[in-house]
C-alpha positions as CSV (number, residue, x, y, z in Angstrom):
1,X,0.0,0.0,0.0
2,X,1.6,3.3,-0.9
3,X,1.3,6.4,1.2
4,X,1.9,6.8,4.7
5,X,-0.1,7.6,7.7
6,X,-2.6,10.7,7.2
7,X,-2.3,14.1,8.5
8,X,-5.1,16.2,9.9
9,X,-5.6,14.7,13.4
10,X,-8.0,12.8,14.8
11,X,-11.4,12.3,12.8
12,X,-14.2,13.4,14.6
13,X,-17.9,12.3,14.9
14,X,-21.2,14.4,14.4
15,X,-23.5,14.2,11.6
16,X,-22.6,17.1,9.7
17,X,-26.0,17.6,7.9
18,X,-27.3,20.5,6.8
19,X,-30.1,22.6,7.7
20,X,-32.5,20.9,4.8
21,X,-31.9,17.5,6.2
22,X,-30.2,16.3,2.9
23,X,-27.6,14.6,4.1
24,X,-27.6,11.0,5.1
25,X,-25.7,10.3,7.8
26,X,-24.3,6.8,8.9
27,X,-25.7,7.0,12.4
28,X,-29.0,6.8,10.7
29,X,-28.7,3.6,9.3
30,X,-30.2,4.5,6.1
31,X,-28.6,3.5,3.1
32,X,-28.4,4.0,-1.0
33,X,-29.1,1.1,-2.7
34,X,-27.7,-0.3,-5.6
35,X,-29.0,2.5,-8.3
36,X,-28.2,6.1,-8.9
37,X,-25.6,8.1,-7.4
38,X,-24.2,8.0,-3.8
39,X,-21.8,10.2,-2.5
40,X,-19.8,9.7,0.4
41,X,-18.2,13.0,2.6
42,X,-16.1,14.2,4.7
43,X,-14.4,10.9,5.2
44,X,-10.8,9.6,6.0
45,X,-9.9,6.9,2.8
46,X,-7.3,4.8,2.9
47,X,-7.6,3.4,-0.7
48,X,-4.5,0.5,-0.3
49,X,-3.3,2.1,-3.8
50,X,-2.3,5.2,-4.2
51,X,-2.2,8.2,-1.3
52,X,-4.3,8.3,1.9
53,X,-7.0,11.0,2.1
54,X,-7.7,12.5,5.8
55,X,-10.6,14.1,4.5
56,X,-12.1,13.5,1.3
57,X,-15.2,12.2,-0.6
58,X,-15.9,8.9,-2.9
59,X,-18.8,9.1,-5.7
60,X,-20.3,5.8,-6.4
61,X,-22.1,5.7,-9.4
62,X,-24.1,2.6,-11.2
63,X,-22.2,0.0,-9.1
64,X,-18.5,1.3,-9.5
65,X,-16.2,4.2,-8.0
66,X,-16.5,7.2,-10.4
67,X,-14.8,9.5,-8.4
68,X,-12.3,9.8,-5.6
69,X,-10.2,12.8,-3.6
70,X,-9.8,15.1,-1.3
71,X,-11.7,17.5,0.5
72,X,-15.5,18.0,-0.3
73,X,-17.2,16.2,-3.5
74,X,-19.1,17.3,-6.7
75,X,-22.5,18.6,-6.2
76,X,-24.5,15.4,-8.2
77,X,-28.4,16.2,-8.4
78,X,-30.1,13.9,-6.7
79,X,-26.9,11.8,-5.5
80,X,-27.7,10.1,-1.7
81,X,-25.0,11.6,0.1
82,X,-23.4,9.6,3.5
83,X,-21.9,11.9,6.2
84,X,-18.8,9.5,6.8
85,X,-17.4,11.9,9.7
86,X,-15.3,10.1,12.1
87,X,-15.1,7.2,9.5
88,X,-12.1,5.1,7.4
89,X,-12.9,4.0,4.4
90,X,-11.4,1.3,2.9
91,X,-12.0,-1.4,0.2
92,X,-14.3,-3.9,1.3
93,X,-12.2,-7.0,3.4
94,X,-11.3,-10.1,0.6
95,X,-12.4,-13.4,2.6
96,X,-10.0,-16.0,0.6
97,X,-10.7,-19.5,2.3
98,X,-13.9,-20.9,4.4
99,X,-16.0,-23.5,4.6
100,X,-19.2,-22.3,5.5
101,X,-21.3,-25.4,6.6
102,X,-18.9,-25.5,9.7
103,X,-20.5,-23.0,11.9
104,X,-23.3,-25.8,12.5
105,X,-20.8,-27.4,14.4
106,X,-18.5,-25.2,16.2
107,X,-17.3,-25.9,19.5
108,X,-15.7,-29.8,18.9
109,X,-12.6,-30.8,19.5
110,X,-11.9,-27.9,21.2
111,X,-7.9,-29.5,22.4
112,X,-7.0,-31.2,19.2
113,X,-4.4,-31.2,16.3
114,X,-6.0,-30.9,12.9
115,X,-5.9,-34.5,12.1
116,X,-7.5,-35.5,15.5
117,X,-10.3,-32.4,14.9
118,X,-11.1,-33.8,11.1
119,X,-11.5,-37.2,12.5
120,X,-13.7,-36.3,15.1
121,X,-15.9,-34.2,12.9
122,X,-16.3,-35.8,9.4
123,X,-18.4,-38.7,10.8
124,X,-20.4,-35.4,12.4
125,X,-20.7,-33.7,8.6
126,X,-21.9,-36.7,6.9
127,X,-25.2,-36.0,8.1
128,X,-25.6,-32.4,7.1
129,X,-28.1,-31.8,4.3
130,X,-29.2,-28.3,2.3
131,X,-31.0,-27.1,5.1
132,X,-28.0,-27.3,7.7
133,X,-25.9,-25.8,5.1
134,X,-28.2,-23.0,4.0
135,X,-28.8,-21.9,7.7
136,X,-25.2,-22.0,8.1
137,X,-24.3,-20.5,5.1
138,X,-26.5,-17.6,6.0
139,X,-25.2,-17.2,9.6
140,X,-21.6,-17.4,8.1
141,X,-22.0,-14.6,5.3
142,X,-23.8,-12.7,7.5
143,X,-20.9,-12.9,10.1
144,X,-18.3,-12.0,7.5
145,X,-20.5,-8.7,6.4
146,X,-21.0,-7.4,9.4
147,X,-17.0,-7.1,9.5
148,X,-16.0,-6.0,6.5
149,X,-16.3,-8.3,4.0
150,X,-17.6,-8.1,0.6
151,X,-16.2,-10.7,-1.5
152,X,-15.8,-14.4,-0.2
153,X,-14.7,-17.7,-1.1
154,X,-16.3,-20.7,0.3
155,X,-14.8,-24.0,0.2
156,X,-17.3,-27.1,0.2
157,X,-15.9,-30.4,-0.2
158,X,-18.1,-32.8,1.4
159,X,-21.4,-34.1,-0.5
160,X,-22.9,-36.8,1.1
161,X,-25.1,-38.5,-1.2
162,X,-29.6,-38.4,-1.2
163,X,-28.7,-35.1,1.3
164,X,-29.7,-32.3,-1.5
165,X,-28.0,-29.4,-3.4
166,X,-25.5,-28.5,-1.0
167,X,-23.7,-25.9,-3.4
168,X,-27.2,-24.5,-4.6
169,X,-28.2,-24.0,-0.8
170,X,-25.1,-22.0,-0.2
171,X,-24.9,-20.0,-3.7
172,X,-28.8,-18.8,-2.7
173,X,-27.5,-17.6,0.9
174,X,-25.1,-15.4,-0.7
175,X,-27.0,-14.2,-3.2
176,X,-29.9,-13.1,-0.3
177,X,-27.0,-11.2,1.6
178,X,-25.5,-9.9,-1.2
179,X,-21.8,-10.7,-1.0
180,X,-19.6,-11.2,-3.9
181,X,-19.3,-14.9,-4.1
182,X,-16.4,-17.3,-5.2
183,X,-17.8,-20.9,-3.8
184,X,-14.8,-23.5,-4.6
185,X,-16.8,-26.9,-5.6
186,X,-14.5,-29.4,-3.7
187,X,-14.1,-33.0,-3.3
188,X,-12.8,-36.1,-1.9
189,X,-12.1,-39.6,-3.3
190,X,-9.5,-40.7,-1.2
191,X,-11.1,-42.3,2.1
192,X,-9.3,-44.5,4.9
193,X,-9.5,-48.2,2.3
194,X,-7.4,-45.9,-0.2
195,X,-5.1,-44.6,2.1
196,X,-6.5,-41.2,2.9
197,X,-7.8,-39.6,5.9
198,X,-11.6,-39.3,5.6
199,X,-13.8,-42.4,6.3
200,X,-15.3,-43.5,2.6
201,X,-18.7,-42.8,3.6
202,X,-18.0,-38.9,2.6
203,X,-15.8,-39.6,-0.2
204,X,-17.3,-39.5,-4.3
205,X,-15.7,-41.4,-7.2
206,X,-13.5,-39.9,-9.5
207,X,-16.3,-39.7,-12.3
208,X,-19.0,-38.8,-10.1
209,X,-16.8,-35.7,-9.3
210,X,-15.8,-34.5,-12.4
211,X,-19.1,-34.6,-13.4
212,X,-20.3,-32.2,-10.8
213,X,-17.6,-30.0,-11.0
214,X,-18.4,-29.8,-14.6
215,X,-21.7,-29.2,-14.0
216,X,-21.3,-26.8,-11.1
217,X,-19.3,-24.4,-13.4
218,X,-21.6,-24.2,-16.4
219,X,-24.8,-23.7,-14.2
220,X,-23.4,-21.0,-12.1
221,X,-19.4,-19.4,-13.5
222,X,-20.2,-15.8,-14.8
223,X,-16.6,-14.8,-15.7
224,X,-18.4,-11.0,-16.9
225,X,-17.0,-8.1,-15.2
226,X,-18.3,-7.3,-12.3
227,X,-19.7,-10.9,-11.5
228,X,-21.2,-11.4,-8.1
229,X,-21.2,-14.9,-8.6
230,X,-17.5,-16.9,-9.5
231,X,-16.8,-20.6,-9.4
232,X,-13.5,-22.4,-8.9
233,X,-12.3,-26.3,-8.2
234,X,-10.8,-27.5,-5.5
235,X,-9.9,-30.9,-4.4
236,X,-9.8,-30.8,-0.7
237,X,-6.2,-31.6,-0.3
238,X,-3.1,-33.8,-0.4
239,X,-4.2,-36.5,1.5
240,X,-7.6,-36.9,1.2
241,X,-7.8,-37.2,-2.8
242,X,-5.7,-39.1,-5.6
243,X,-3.4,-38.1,-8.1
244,X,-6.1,-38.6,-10.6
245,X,-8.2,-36.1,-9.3
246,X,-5.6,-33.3,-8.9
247,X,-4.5,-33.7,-12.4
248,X,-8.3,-34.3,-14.0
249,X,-9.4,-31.4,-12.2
250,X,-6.4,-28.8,-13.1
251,X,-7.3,-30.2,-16.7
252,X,-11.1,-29.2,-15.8
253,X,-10.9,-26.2,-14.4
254,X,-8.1,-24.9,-16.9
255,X,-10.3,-26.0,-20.4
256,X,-13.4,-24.3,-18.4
257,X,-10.9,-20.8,-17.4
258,X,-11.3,-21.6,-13.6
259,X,-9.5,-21.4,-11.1
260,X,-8.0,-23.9,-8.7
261,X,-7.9,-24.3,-5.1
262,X,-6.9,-26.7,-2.3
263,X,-5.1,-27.1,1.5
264,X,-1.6,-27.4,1.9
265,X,0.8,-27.3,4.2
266,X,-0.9,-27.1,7.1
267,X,0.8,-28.8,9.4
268,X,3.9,-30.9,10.1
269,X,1.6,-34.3,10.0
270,X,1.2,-33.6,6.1
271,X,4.4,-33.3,4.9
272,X,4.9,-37.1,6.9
273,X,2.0,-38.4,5.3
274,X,3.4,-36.8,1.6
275,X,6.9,-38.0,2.1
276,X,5.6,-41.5,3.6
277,X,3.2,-42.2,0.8
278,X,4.3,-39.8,-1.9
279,X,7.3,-39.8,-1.3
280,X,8.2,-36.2,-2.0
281,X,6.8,-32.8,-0.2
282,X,3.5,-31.0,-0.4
283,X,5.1,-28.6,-2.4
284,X,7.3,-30.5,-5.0
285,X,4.0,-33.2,-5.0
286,X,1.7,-30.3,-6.4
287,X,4.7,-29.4,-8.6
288,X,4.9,-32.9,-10.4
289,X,0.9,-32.4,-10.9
290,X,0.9,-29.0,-12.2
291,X,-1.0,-27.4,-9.4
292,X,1.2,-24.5,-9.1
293,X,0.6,-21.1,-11.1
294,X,-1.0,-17.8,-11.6
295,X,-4.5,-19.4,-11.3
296,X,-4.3,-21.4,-8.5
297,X,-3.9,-20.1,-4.5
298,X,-3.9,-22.5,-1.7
299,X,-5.2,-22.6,2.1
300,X,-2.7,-21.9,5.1
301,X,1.1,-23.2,3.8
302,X,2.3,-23.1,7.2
303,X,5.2,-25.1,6.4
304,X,6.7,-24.0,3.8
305,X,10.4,-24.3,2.9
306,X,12.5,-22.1,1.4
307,X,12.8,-23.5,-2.0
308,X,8.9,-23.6,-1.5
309,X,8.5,-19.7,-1.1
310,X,11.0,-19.3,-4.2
311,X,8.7,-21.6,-6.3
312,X,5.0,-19.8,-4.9
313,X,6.6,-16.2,-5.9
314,X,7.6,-17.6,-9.4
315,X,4.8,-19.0,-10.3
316,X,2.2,-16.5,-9.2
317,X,0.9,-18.9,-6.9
318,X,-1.5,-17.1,-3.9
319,X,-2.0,-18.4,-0.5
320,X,-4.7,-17.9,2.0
321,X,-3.4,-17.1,5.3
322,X,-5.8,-18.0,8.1
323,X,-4.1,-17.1,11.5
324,X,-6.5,-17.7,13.6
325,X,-7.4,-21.2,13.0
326,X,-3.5,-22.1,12.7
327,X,-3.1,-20.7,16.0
328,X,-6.8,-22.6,17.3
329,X,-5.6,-25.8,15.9
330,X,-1.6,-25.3,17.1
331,X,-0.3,-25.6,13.4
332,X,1.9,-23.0,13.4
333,X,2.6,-19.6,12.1
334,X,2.9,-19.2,8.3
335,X,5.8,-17.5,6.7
336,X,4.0,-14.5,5.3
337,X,6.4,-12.1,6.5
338,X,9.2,-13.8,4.1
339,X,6.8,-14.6,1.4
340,X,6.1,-11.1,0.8
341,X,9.5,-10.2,0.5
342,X,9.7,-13.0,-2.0
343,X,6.8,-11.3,-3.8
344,X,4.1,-13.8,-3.5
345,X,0.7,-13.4,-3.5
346,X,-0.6,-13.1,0.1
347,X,-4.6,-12.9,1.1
348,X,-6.3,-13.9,4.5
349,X,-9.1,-16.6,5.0
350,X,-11.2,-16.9,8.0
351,X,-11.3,-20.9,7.8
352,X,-13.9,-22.7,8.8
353,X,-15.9,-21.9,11.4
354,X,-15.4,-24.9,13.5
355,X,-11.5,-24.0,13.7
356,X,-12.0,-20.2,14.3
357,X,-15.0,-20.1,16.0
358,X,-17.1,-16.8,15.6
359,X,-13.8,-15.3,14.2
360,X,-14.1,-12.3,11.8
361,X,-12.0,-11.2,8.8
362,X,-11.3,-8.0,10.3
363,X,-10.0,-9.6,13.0
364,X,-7.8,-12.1,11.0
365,X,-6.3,-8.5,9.7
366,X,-4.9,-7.9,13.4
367,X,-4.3,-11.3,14.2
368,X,-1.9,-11.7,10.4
369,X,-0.2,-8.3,12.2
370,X,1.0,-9.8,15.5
371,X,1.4,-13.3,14.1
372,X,4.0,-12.3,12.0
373,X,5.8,-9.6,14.9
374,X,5.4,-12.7,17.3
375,X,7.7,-14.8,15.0
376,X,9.8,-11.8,13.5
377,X,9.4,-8.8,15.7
378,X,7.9,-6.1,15.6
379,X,8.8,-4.5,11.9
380,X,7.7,-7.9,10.5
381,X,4.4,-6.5,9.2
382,X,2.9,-2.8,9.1
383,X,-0.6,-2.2,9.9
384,X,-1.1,-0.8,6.0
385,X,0.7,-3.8,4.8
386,X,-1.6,-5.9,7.0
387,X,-4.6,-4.2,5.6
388,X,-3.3,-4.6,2.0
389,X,-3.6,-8.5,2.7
390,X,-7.3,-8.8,3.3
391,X,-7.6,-6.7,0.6
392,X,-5.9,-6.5,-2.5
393,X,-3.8,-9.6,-1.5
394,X,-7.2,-11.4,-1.4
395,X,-8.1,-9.8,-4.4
396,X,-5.1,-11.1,-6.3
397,X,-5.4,-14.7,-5.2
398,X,-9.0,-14.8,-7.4
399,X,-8.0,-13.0,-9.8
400,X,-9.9,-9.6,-9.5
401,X,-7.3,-7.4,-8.7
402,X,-8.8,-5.4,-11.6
403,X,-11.8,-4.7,-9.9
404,X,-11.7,-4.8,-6.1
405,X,-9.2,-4.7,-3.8
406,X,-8.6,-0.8,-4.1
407,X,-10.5,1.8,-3.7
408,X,-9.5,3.4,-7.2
409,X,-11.8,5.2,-10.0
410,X,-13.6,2.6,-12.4
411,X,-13.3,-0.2,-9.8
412,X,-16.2,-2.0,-7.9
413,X,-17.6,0.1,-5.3
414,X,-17.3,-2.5,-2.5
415,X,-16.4,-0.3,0.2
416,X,-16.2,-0.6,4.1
417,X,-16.6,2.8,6.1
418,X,-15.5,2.3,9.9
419,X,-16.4,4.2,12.9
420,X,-12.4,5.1,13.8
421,X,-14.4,8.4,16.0
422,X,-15.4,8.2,19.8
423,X,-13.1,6.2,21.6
424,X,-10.6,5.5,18.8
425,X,-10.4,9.0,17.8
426,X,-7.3,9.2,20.3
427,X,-5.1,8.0,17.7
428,X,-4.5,10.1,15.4
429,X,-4.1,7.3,12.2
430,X,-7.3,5.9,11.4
431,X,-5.3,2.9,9.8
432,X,-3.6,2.3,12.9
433,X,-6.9,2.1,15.3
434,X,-9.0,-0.4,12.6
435,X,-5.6,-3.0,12.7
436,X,-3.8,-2.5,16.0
437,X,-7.0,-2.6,18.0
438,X,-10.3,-5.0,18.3
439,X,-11.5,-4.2,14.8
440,X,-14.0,-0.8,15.4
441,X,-17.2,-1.2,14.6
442,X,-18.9,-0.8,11.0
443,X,-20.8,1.9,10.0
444,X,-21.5,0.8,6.2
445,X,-20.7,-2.1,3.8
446,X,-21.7,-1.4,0.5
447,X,-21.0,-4.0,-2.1
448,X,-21.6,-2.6,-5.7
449,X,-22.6,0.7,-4.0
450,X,-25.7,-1.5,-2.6
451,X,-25.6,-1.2,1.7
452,X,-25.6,-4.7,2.6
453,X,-24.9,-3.6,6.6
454,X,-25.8,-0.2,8.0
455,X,-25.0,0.7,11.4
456,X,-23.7,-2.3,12.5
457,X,-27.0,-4.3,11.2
458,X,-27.7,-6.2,8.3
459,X,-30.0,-4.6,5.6
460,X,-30.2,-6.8,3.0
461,X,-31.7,-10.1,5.3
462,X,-33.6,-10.0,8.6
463,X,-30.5,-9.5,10.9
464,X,-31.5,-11.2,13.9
465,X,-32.9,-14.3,11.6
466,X,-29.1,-15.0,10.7
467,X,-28.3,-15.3,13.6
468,X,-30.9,-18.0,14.4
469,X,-30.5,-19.6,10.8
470,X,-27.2,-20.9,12.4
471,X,-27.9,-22.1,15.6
472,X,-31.3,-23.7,13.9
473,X,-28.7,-25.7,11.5
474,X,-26.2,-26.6,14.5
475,X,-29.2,-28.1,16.2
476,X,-30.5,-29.6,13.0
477,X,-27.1,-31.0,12.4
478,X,-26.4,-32.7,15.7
479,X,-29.8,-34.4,15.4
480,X,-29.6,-35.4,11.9
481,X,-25.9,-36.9,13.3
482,X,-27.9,-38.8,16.7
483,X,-30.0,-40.4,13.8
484,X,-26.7,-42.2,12.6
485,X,-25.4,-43.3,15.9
486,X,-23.0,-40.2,15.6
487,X,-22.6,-37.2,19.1
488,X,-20.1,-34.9,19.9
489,X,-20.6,-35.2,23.8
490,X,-17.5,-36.9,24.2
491,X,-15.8,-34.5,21.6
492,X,-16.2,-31.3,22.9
493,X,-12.7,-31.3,25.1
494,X,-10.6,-33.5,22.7
């Protein structure tokens, strides 16, 4: 991110209207919606590219940023104008790994390793069905709006059979919150009698997969620009599929102009379970099957070596750094730090939600921050370059660093404002109190210049409904699960 800190002081609150009422202000918790003209004033901006604004203004017209800059903006007829006093804006947050149907069952296997927590809980997700995963699809997006997010990946890779349209369920979630939406259609076909991890009951067969990846893309990909709505492949990872199914699906995915995404590198277990039964490492094993390059970008790579961080800036290859769950699961602390300096493509990833329970991407912004100044010290990671990750980092690992990621003219207006006034107002940088601090609360998200949260609430779906959508699919889950013989009572502390 270019530019320094801003000048000007502190940002203060108020409403700043004026005597005819026309302003709107963001206390209100009105909002434009997706047509005509909205101007936002008297706002800090802190656009990742390009210099920071203390006070300035941002027109958003049909969708797209039409005009940034300092001081006050253009008088547009008719243009819905936001009071952004004692606001940041930045471009909305870039969520670049989840798996959304976990936060019906958070709260398991609270004290184990990754392998010990997968185990525990795939025998729990072979009972979900598309209910579970549209309530918790809708509790999860919901979650990640109401902190900053605007664009999000989703990574589902476990369709039990006769259980419904798992990826449909979770596509119409997102479209009813209105959150750009790259769902990654995974898989597995590897299960304990082939050597892998999962037991076979939620593993498909190599031609049953390909066919619904296939399928998946042409019934829902819309590569135009500005897409809300973005599909990807992604076999789960390393140990849980076959050769055959890294290779077909690069093929796929590359004849259909996808892209690719999986887990690797984790944890130290994985790079055993490579070298024992592959007989090489995670990295050089996705090497030899062509699953490195500008279109693909992988979850965690906690372990990476060095030769591994030489080959990820090479190729273009992107990685999702999810901090949180790395730390919730003890895996480790990714490299991002040195990766950077490499000049590979960095974003940040919630996870799932039953590894980073209740977790928020504007919190995996901090939590990427002292991460890396834990392991390197404390001029590991700025707070601006820490912002540029769940931003324009995210943005580059799908791809559509041409539209979001910045807050630039011509670009998507998905755009975050954050109250950085009141109590946070004694510190003087703005970018400094949203990342060195609990992330402040939001005042707007607009996504395409639509307001999908307003004062901290969600507009575009009954807010306190989310809520209950989840904890409705965690209870529908755990009964579905005592149908098949299957608790978590004995789980909870393991």
């Amino acid at each position: 991110m270019t530019g320094g800190p801003m000048t000007g002081g502190p940002m203060a609150g108020g409403r700043g209207a004026d005597a005819t009422g026309r302003y709107e202000t963001v206390a209100t918790g009105g909002g434009p919606g997706g047509g005509g003209d909205t101007l936002i004033e008297n706002v800090a901006i802190a656009p990742v590219a390009g210099p920071e604004i203390a006070h300035g203004h941002i027109l958003v017209r049909d969708g797209r940023i039409a005009a940034i800059g300092a001081g006050p903006g253009p008088d547009v007829p008719g243009a819905a104008r936001v009071d952004g006093a004692g606001c940041l804006a930045t471009p909305g947050l870039v969520n670049t790994h989840h798996h959304l149907y976990q936060w019906a069952s958070q709260g398991v296997a609270q004290d184990a390793t990754l392998f010990e927590w997968l185990t525990a809980l795939y025998r729990l997700w072979a009972a979900m069905d598309a209910e579970v995963v549209r309530g918790a699809a809708t509790a999860g997006l919901g979650w990640l709006a109401l902190s900053g997010c605007t664009t999000t990946t989703d990574h589902h890779y476990i369709f039990p059979k006769g259980r419904g349209d798992l990826l449909a369920a979770e596509i119409e979630a997102a479209r009813d919150l209105g959150l750009r939406f790259h769902p990654c259609r995974g898989s597995m076909d590897r299960g304990v009698s082939q050597g892998g991890l999962p037991p076979d009951e939620v593993v498909e067969t190599l031609p049953e997969i390909l066919a619904a990846t296939a399928e998946a893309v042409d019934a829902y990909h819309d590569p135009s620009p500005g897409s809300m709505l973005r599909v990807a492949v992604a076999p789960c990872s390393p140990f849980s599929v076959s050769a055959e199914l890294m290779t077909e699906a690069a093929a796929l995915a590359r004849d259909k102009g996808v892209r690719l995404h999986t887990h690797l590198c984790e944890t130290l277990d994985e790079e055993e379970h490579c070298l024992a039964q592959m007989g090489c490492t995670p990295v050089d094993y996705m090497d030899k099957l062509g699953w490195l390059g500008p279109d693909v970008w992988v979850a965690h790579a906690v372990h990476l070596h060095d030769r591994d961080i030489e080959r990820f800036a090479a190729t273009g290859t992107g990685t999702a750094h999810c901090p949180s769950s790395n730390g919730r699961l003890g895996a480790g602390i990714a490299r991002v730090s040195e990766m950077l300096r490499a000049g590979a493509v960095v974003g940040l990833g919630v996870d799932g939600a039953a590894s980073s329970e209740l977790t928020t991407l504007a919190g995996e912004v901090r939590q990427a921050l002292l991460f890396q100044r834990a392991r390197y010290g404390p001029a590991a990671l700025t707070a601006r370059q820490a912002l540029e990750l769940g931003t324009l980092g995210g943005a580059r690992c799908l791809g559509r660093e041409d539209e979001i990621g910045t807050l630039e003219p011509g670009k998507l207006a998905d755009i975050v404002l954050w109250r950085v006034g009141g109590f946070a107002a004694a510190i003087d940088d703005p970018v400094c109190a949203l990342v060195f601090g609990p992330p402040p609360p939001v005042a707007r998200v607009l996504v395409g210049g639509r307001t999908v949260v307003a004062d901290g609430e969600l507009r575009t779906v009954p807010h306190d409904a989310a809520g209950r959508a989840g904890a409705d699919a965690h209870r529908r889950l755990l009964r579905l699960a005592a149908d098949r013989g299957v608790t978590v009572a004995g789980e909870v502390h393991r």
